[in-house]
C-alpha positions in Angstrom: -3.5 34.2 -0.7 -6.0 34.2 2.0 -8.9 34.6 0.3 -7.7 32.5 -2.6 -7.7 29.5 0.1 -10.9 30.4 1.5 -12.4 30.1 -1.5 -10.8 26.3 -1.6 -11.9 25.5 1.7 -15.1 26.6 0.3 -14.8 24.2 -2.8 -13.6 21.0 -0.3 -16.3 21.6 1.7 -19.0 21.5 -0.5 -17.4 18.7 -1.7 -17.8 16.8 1.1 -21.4 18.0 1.4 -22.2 16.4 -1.9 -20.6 13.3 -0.8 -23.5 13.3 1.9 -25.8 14.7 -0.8 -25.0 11.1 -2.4 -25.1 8.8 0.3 -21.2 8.7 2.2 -21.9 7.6 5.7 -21.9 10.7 7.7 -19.7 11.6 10.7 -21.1 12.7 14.1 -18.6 16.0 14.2 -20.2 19.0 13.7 -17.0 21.5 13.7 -14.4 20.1 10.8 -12.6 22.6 11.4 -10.9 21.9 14.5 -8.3 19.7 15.4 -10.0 16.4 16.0 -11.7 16.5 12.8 -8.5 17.6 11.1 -5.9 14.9 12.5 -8.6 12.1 10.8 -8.4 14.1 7.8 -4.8 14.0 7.8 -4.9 10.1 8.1 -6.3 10.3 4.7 -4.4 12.4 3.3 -1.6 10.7 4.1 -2.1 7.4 2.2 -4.0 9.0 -1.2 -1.9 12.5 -1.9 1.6 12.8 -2.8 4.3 14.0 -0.1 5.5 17.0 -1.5 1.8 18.6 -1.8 1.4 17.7 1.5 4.1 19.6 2.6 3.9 22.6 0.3 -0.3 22.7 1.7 0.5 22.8 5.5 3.1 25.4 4.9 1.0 27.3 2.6 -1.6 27.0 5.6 0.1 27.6 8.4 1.2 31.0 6.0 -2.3 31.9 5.6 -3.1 31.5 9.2 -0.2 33.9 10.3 -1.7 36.0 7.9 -4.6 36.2 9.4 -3.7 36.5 12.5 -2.6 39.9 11.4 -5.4 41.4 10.1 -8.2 43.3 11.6 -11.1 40.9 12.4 -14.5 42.7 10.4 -17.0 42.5 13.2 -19.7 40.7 11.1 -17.7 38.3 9.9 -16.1 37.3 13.5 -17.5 33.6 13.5 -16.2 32.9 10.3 -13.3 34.5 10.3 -12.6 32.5 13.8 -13.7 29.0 11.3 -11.4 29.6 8.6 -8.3 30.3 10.7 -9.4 27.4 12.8 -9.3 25.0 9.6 -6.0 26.9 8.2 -4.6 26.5 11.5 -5.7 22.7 12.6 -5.0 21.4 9.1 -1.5 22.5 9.0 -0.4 21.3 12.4 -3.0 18.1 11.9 -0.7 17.6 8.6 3.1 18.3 9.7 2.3 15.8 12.7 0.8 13.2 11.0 3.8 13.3 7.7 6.6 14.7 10.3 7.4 17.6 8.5 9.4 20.4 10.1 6.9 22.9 9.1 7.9 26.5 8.4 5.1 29.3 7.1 5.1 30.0 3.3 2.9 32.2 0.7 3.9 30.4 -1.9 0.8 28.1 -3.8 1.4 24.8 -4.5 0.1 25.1 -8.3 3.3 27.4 -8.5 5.3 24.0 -8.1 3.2 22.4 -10.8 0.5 20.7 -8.2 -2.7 20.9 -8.9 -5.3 23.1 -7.4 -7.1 20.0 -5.4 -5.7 16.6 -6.4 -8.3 14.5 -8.4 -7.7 11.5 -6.2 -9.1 13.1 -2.3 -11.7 11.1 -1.2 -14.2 13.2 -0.1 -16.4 10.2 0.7 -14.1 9.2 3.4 -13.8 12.7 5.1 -17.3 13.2 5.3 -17.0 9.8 7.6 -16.2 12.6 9.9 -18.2 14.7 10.3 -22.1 15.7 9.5 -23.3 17.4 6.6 -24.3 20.5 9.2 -20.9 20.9 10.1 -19.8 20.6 6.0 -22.2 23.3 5.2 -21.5 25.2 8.1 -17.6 25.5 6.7 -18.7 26.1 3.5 -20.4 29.1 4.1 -17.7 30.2 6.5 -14.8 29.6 3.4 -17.0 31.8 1.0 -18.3 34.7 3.2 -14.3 34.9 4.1 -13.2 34.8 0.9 -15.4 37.3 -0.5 -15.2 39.6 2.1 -11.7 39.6 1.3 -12.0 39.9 -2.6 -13.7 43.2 -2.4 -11.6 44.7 0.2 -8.8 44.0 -2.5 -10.0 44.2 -5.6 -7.8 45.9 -8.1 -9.0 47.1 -11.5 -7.8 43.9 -13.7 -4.5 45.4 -16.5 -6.6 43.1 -18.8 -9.4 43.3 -21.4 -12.4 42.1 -20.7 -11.5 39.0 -23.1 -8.4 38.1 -21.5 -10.3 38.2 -18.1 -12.8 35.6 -19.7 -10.2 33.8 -21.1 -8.5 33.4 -17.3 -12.2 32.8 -16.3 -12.0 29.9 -18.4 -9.0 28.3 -17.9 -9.7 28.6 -13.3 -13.0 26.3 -14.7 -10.4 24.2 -16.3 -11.9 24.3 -20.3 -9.3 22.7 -22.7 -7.1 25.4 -24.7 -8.3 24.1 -27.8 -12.1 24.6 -26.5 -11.0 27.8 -25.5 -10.0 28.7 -28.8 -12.5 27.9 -30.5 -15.3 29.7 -28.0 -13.4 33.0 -28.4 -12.5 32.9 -31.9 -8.8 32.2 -31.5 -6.5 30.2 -33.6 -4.8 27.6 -30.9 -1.0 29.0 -31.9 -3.0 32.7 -31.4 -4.6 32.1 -28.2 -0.7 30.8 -27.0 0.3 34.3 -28.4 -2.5 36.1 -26.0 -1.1 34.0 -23.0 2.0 35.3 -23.6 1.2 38.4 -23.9 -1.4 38.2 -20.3 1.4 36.7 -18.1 3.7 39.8 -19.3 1.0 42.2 -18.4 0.7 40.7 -14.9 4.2 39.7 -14.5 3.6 36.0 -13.6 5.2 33.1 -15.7 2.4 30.5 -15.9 -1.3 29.9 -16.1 -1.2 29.3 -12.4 0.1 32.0 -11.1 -2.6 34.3 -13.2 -5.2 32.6 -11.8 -4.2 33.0 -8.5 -3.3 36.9 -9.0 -6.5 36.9 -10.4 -8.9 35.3 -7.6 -7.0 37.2 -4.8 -7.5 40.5 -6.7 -11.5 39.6 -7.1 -10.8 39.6 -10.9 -12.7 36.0 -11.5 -14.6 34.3 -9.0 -13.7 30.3 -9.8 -15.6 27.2 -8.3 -12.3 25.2 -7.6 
């Protein structure tokens, strides 16, 4: 789960960097990660993303963070190790203060609930208001050496062909079913069937769960 949201605090970051990239007005903070940073963050959040993701996120955090709390720190990752539990850590608390919640730690994913992996409407112009495109790149490299780091130290051998990897592949990079299909040389009805057939493999019960299982196990490597 860890290095699944490393790899999405890689994604919002280089988010925000493109916002800069594009002209957002730029914040004077150069560490995003911390609390300051995060309590504006959770301002916005507030108003544009629904309650119950909220929630589910800064528990999901604040799950992460315990998590990592318990694992050996690898020496040559030590700064950015100390960044991502920084932004796991801030963002949760930043978020149960600002909605009230009564927050308690949890490994389970949002997208297990049926909410999406980032919701389409965050404003990534008005979080890089906070802080300076140094400080969005500096996270950004932090979330993927993190993340990586972690893939390999658990990569499993995927119970999959190689086509039903790339088929996973395809749906973390969100490609329709029917483009899908057509790509790998499925029937729609017949690429269902494979689905079926993947989540029994991996003992999951939806397309969200795979992909997770999948990311955390190094199996596919997704932008978002």
């Amino acid at each position: 789960m860890v290095a699944l949201y490393a790899g999405r605090i890689r994604f919002w970051a280089k988010s925000v960097e493109q916002a800069h990239l594009f002209g957002s007005d730029a914040g004077t903070d150069d560490e995003p990660w911390e609390l300051p940073f995060q309590r504006h963050a959770a301002k916005i959040y507030r108003d544009i993303l629904p309650a119950t993701y909220l929630d589910r996120l800064s528990s999901v955090f604040l799950g992460c963070s315990l998590t990592m709390e318990e694992h050996p720190i690898p020496g040559s990752l030590a700064a950015d190790w100390d960044i991502v539990f920084s932004y796991l850590t801030n963002a949760s608390e930043a978020i149960a203060d600002e909605m009230g919640f009564d927050l308690q730690p949890t490994w389970v994913d949002p997208t297990d609930h049926g909410e999406p992996t980032t919701p389409a409407v965050v404003r990534f112009d008005l979080l890089a208001g906070f802080t300076t495109l140094k400080g969005a790149q500096r996270l950004r490299a932090a979330g993927d050496n993190v993340a990586i780091f972690l893939r390999s130290e658990n990569t499993k051998e995927a119970p999959l062909t190689e086509v039903q990897v790339e088929i996973l592949g395809d749906l973390a990079q969100g490609i329709k079913v029917i483009d899908i299909a057509t790509d790998r040389g499925f029937s729609t009805r017949n690429l269902y069937r494979e689905f079926s057939t993947m989540w029994k493999t991996l003992g999951v019960s939806n397309k969200q769960q795979a992909i997770a299982l999948a990311v955390d196990n190094g199996w596919i490597t997704p932008d978002r």
